[in-house]
C-alpha positions as CSV (number, residue, x, y, z in Angstrom):
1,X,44.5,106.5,130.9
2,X,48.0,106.1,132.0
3,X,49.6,108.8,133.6
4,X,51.7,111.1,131.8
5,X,54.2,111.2,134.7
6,X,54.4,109.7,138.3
7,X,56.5,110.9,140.8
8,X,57.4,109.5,144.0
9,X,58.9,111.1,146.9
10,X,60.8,109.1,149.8
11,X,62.6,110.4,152.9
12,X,65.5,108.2,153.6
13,X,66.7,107.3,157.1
14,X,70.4,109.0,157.4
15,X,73.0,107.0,159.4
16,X,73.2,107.2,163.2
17,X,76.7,109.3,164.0
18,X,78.2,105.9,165.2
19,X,76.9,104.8,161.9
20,X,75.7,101.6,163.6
21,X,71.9,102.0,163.1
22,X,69.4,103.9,160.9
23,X,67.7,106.8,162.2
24,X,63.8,106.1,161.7
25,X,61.5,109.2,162.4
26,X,64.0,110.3,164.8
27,X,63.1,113.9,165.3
28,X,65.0,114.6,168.4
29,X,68.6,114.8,166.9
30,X,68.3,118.2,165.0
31,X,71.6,117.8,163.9
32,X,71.1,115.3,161.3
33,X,70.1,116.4,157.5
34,X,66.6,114.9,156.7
35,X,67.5,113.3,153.0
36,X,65.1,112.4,150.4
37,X,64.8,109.7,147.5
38,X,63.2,111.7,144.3
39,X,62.7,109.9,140.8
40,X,60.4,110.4,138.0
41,X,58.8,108.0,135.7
42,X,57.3,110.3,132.3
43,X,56.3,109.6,128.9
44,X,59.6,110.9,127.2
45,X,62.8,110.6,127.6
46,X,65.2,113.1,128.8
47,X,67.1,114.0,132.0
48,X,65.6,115.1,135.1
49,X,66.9,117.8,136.9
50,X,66.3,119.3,140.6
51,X,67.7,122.8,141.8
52,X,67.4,123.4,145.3
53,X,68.1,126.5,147.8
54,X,67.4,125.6,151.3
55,X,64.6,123.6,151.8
56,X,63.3,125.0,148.7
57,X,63.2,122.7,145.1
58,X,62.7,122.9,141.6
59,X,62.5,119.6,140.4
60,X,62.2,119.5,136.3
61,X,61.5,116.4,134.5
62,X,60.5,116.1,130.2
63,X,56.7,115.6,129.2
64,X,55.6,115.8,126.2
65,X,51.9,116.2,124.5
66,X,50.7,117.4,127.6
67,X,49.4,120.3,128.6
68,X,50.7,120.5,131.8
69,X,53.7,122.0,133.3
70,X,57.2,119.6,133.3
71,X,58.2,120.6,136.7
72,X,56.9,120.4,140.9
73,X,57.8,123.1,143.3
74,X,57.8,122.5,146.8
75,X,59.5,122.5,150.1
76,X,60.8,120.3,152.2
77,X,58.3,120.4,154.6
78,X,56.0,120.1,152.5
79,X,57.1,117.6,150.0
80,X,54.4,114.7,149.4
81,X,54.9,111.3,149.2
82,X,53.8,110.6,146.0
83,X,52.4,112.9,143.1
84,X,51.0,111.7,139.7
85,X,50.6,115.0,137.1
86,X,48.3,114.8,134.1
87,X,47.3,112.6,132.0
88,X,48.9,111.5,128.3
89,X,46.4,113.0,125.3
């Protein structure tokens, strides 16, 4: 069975301040904003959407015939790298 939705979950190396070179697992400059890459691949179509409040997220995406829920809720810290949910009827 295919899955009903895959998700995948990247962190993205931010620009040095010089802008020069990529940070890459850098955790000694604090200052910098860890960024992710998010996207959804489901079995119907519709918009994604992601609400997030500190390093909290609500990331909704459309299912459909499937009884599972249409959205992942996590933190930053947290976040995995990649997810599959459910499976199509």
């Amino acid at each position: 069975m295919q899955p009903a939705a895959t998700i995948s979950v990247s962190k993205v190396a931010p620009f040095k301040p010089n802008g020069a070179n990529y940070i890459d697992e850098d955790t000694t400059i604090n200052s910098e904003q860890e960024l992710w890459s998010i996207s959804a691949t489901s079995n119907r179509q519709g918009d994604e959407e992601i609400y997030a409040r500190g390093s909290h997220i609500i990331w909704t995406y459309p299912l459909q015939d499937i009884q599972c829920p249409s959205y992942m809720e996590f933190t930053t810290d947290t976040m995995p790298k990649k997810v599959k949910i459910g499976t199509e009827k």
